[in-house]
N, C-alpha and C positions, 0 to 999 in steps of 0.2 A: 437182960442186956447190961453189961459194964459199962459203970458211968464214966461219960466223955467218949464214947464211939460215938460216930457221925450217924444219925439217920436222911436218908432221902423221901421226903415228904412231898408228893402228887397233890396237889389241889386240881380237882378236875369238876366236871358236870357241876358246877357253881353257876351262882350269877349273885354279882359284885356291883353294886351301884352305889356312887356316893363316896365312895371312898378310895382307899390306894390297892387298887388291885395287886396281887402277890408277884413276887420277883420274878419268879416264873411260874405264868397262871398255864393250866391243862389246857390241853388241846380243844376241849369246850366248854371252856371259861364264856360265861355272858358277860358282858361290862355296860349294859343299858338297861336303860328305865324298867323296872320289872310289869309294869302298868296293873296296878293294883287297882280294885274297884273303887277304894277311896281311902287310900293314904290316911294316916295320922298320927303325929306324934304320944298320942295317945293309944295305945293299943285297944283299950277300951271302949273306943271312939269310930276307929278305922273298920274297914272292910278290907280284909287284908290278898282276899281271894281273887284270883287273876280274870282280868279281861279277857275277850278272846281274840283279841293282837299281841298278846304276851309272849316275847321271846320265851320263857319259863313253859310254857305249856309244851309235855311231852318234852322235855330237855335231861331228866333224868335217867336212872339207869335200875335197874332194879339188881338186889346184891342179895343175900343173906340176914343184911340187917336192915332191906325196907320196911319200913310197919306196914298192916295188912289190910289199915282204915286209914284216912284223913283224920282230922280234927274236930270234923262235922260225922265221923260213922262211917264218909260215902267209900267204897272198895276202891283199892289203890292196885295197877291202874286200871284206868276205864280204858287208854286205849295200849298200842304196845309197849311204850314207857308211859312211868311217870311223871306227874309235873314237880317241876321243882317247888320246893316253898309247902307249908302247911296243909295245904287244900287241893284236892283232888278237883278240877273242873272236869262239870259233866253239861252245862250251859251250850255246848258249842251244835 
């Protein structure tokens, strides 16, 4: 690409909490609480992996560049999509 063409950038299948959601967020943009099993500023600390009221759950989309595991191993996905976020929930 030659520098200074415009590109059109999609932000889509996100979820955005906390902060300034994009100028114009995709058509399934989340913009609530992701309910994580326990939050922390400390990543270290947190359980970052979703509850099973999580708008996140199964809100993905699978493409060419999903990875084929979570973060824990577990097979990405368990059901027709993906969930968003790190960790595959298999809990439910």
């Amino acid at each position: 690409s030659a520098y200074g063409q415009q590109r059109h950038v999609v932000y889509d299948h996100n979820l955005l909490f906390g902060g300034k959601p994009p100028v114009v967020p995709g058509l399934h943009t989340i913009t609530s609480d992701p309910l994580f099993i326990r939050p922390n500023a400390d990543p270290t600390r947190g359980d970052f992996q979703l509850q099973s009221s999580s708008p996140a759950l199964a809100a993905g989309i699978i493409t060419p560049f999903t990875p084929s595991t979570d973060l824990t191993g577990t097979k990405r996905p368990v059901d027709k999509n993906c969930d968003l976020g790190a960790y595959e929930t298999t809990h439910l």
